[in-house]
N, C-alpha and C positions, 0 to 999 in steps of 0.2 A: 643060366643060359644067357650068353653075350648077345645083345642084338645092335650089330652095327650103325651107326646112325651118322650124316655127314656131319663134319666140325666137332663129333666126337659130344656134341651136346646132352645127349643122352644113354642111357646106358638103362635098359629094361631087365628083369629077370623072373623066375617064377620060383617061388619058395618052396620046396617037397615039406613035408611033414618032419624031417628031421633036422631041419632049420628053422631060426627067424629072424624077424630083424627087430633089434633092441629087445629081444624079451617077448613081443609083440604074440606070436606064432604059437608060446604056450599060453598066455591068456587068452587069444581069439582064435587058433585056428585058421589065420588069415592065409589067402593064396596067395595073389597077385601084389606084388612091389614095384613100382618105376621109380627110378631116379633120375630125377632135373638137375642138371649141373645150369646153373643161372653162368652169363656170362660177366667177363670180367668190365671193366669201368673201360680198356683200352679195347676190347673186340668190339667190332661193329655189331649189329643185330637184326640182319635180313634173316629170314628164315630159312633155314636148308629146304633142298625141295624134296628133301622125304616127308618133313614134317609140314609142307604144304599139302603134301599127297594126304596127310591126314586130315588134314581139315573137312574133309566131306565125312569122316568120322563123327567130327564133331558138332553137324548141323543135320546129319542124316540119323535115321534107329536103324539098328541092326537087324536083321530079321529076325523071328521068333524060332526059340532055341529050345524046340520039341513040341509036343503034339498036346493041346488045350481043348479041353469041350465049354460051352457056354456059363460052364455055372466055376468051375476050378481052374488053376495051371497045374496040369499031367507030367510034362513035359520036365529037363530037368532044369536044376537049381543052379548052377555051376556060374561060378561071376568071373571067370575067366575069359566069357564071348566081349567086355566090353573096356577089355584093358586097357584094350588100343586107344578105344574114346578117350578113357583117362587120362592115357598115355598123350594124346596129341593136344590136350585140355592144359595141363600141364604145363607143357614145354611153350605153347601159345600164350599166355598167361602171365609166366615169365619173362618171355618176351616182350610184352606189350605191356607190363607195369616196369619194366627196365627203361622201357622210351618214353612211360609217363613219367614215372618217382625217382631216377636214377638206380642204380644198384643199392641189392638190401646188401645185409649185416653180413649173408648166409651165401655160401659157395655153392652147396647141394640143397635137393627138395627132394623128398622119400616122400610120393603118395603111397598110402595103402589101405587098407579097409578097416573097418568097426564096424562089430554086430548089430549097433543101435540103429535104426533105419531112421531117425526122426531129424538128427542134427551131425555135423562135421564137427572137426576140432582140429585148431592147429597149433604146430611149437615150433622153436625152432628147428629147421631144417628137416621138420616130418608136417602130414597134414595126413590125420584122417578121415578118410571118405564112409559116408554109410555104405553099409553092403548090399544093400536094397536098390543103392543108383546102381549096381553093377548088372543088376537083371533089366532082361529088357522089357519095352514096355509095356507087350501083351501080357507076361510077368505079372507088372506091376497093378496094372488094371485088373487083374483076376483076382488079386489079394487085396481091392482096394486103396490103393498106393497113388492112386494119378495124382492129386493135390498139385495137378496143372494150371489149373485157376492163379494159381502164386506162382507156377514157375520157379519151384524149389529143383527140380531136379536139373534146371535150366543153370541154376546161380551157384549150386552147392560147389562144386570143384571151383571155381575163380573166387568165390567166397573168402573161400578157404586159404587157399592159393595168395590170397592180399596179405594175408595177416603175417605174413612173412615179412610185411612191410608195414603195418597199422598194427600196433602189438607186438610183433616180434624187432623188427628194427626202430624205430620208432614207441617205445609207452608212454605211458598215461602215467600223470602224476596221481590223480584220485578217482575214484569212482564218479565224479562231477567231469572229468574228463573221457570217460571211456566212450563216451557218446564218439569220439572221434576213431577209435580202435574202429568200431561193430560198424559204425555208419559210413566211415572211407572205406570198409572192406566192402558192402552193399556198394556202391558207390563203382568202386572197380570192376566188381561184377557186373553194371551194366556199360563200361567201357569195353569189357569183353564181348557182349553181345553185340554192339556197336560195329567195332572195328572189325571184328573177329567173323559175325556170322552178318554181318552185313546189314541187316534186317530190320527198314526202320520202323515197321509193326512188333515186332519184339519190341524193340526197343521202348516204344513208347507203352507197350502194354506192363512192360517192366516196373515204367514210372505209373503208371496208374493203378499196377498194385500195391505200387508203396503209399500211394494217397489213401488206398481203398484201406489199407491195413489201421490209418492214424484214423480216420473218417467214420468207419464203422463202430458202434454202439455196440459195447460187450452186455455180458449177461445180469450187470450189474447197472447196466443206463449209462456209460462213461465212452466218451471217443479218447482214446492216445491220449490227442493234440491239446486237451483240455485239462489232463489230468497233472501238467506241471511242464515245466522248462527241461531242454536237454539237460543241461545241467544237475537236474535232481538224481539223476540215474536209477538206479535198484530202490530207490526212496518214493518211485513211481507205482510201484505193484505194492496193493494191500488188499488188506478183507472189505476195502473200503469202494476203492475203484478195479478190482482186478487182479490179480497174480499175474496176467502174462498182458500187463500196460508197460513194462518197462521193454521187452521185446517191441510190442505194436509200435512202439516210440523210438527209442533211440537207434534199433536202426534203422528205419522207412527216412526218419525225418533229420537225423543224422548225417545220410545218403542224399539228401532234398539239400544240405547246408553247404556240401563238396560240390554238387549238381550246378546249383545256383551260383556259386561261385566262379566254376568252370564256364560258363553260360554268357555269364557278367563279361569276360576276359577274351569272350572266341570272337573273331573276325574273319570277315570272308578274306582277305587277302595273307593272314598267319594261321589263320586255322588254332589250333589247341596250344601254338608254340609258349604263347604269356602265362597258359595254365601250368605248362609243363615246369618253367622255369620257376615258378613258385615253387611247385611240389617241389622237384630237385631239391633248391636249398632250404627246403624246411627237413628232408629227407637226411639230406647232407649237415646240418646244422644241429641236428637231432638226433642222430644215428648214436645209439647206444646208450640215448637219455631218456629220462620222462618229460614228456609235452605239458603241457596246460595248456587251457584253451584261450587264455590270454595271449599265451607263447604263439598259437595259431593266426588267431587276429593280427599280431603283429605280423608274421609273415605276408600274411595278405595284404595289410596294408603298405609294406615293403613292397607289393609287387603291382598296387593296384592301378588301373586304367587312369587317368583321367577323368573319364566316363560315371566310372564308381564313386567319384568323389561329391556326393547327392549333399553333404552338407557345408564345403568349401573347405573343411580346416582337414584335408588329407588323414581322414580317420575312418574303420566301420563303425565306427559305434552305431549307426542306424540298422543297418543288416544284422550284427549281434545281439543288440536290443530285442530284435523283432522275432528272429527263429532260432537264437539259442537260448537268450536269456528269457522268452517271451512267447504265448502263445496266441499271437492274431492270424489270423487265416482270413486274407483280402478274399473279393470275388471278383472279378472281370468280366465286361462286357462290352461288346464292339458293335458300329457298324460303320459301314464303309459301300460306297460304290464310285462309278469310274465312269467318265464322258471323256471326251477328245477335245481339247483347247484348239483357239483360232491355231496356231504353229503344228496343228496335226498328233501334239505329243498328247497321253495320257496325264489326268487330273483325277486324284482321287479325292476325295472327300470323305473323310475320318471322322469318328465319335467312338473315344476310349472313355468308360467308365471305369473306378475303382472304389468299390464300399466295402462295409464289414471289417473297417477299422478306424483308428481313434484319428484327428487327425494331423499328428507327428509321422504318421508311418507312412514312408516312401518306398518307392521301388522303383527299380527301371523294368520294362513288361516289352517283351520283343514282339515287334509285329512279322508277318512273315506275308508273300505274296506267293500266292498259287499262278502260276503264268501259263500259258493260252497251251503248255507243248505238256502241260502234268505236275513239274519240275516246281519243288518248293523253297523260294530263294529268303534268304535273311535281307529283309529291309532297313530297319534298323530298332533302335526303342526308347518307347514313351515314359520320359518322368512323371510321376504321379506321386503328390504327395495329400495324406489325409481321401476324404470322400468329395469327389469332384470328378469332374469328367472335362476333356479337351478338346476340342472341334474345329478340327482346320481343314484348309484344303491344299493337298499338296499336291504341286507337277511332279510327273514323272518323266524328267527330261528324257530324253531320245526314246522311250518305249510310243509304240506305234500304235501295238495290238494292246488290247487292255488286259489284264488278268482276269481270271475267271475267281477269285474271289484274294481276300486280305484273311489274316487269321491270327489271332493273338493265341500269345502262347503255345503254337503249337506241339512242340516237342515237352512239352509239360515243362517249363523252364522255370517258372514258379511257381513253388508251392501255392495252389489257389483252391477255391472251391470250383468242383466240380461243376463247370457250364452246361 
């Protein structure tokens, strides 16, 4: 079944039982297939307005698809009500990692399902979705399925969707690199929520469950973040610390290393453009090779601020020391308040803390102002280096009204302990 779409971008079908695609159809039984044609390096990439009509697909649930009593779902099983979702997830996704990372390797994208409800998978130019995201989500809650707390069924399709580009155009030299496969795909996944469903309460709860995931004490007494360096990879999970340390870790903190970097790079008058252009040419420079994570470093440092250059000789080695090669986790603490100078202007008065590490370890930590209309603006950010704290008093030329408060780290921009 053709379904027209403008610019031809995509192309939807539904599979009968006496098809499938790749083989797929007699091992699962799968219905529902879309295909993403990604666009080319010369097409621009506004999105059709079909595929913005879907976008309330994609931040809305569908209604519930048959009749439930309190204790089961009655109703029927059929994952064909939430194609569309898929479908506009997709094509979005595409989109919006094309104006991050440049074009992948790959022309098309074939989502479609897996029986496994617990994890996705993808390759090239196919990604499988569980079939469990395709129910909706009185469904999912009847069968005990929410695991909304993580916002798995929030991330699973962009997840996915990245690796087209973390993995599939772009690999890994070794298992001490795959930290950047799993944790740029996390990493994309909350650019989708970002850009895509707008929503900076998602968003930030996004990152706080990536903290919560390194943070939290398994069954065995171990956090993640403690249990070794990105680096170690699958060398993470033992009888020792855990079998599922090397998930809690590389991608939460993996995704934390892209985040920061990104963060590092943003400004209010370019916005994401310096991140962009990194990605691009690591994308571009990389395309159909394996990366190392050295190979990454240098791109960074290729592209990096001024700003970022915390030790003078235009290198990270302090950012790589600290959350790839290294497991400190600073804490943060502020305060701040505001009176009106003889000139009428606002004067604030700052006290940044930074403990709970050795003291080589630096950071730049964003302060952020909450102003008088709600509206939370980027101020700028404080160097800290070692366990010390800073205390100045700054004017805030031409502001009249004071803010209603200062805020460090707000968008979770550094990996920190939870304040």
């Amino acid at each position: 079944m053709s379904c027209p779409v403008e610019r031809a971008t995509i192309r939807c079908a539904t599979w009968l039982t006496s098809c499938g695609c790749l083989g797929l159809r007699k091992r699962f039984g799968m219905e529902p297939v879309c295909h993403v044609r990604q666009p080319s390096q010369n097409e621009s990439s506004p999105l059709p307005d079909s595929v913005n009509a879907l976008q309330h697909a994609v931040s809305d649930d569908l209604p519930s698809m048959g009749s439930h009593t309190t204790d089961v779902a009655l109703g029927t099983m059929s994952t064909t009500g939430l194609n569309k979702k898929a479908l506009a997830e997709g094509q979005l996704a595409v989109q919006l990692y094309t104006d991050y990372f440049g074009p992948s390797l790959f022309k098309h994208l074939q989502l479609t399902q897996q029986t496994t409800c617990s994890f996705g998978e993808s390759m090239s130019e196919l990604t499988w979705i569980p079939m469990c995201y395709y129910w909706d989500t009185t469904v999912r809650h009847q069968l005990g399925m929410d695991w909304g707390d993580r916002g798995y069924w929030k991330v699973v399709t962009p997840h996915e969707v990245a690796h087209q580009w973390w993995g599939g155009t772009v690999g890994y030299s070794s298992y001490r690199d795959q930290w950047m496969s799993e944790g740029f795909a996390d990493m994309s996944a909350s650019l989708y929520l970002s850009m895509i469903e707008k929503n900076p309460k998602k968003f930030i709860a996004f990152w706080n469950d990536e903290r919560e995931l390194l943070l939290e004490r398994d069954p065995q007494g171990f956090r993640a973040i403690d249990a070794g360096p990105l680096t170690m990879g699958y060398r993470t999970s033992n009888t020792r610390t855990g079998m599922d340390t090397y998930f809690r870790l590389v991608y939460p903190k993996g995704a934390y290393v892209l985040y920061m970097i990104r963060t590092m790079m943003h400004d209010n008058r370019t916005g994401d453009q310096h991140f962009k252009e990194t990605m691009q040419d690591f994308v571009k420079t990389y395309s159909g090779k394996s990366a190392t994570t050295e190979d990454f470093k240098a791109m960074v440092e290729k592209h990096m601020t001024p700003e970022m250059d915390l030790e003078g000789n235009h290198r990270m080695d302090w950012f790589f020391n600290e959350y790839v090669y290294g497991t400190q986790l600073p804490s943060y603490k502020s305060d701040a308040s505001f009176d009106i100078g003889p000139d009428g202007d606002v004067v604030m008065s700052l006290k940044v803390t930074q403990s709970g590490v050795d003291d080589k370890f630096r950071m730049l930590v964003p302060l952020y102002l909450e102003m008088a209309d709600g509206n939370m603006f980027f101020f700028g950010r404080a160097r800290m280096t070692g366990n010390t704290s800073i205390d100045q008093k700054i004017p805030l030329k031409g502001l009249k009204t004071k803010p209603r408060r200062a805020v460090l780290n707000y968008y979770d921009d550094v990996l920190a302990s939870p304040n």
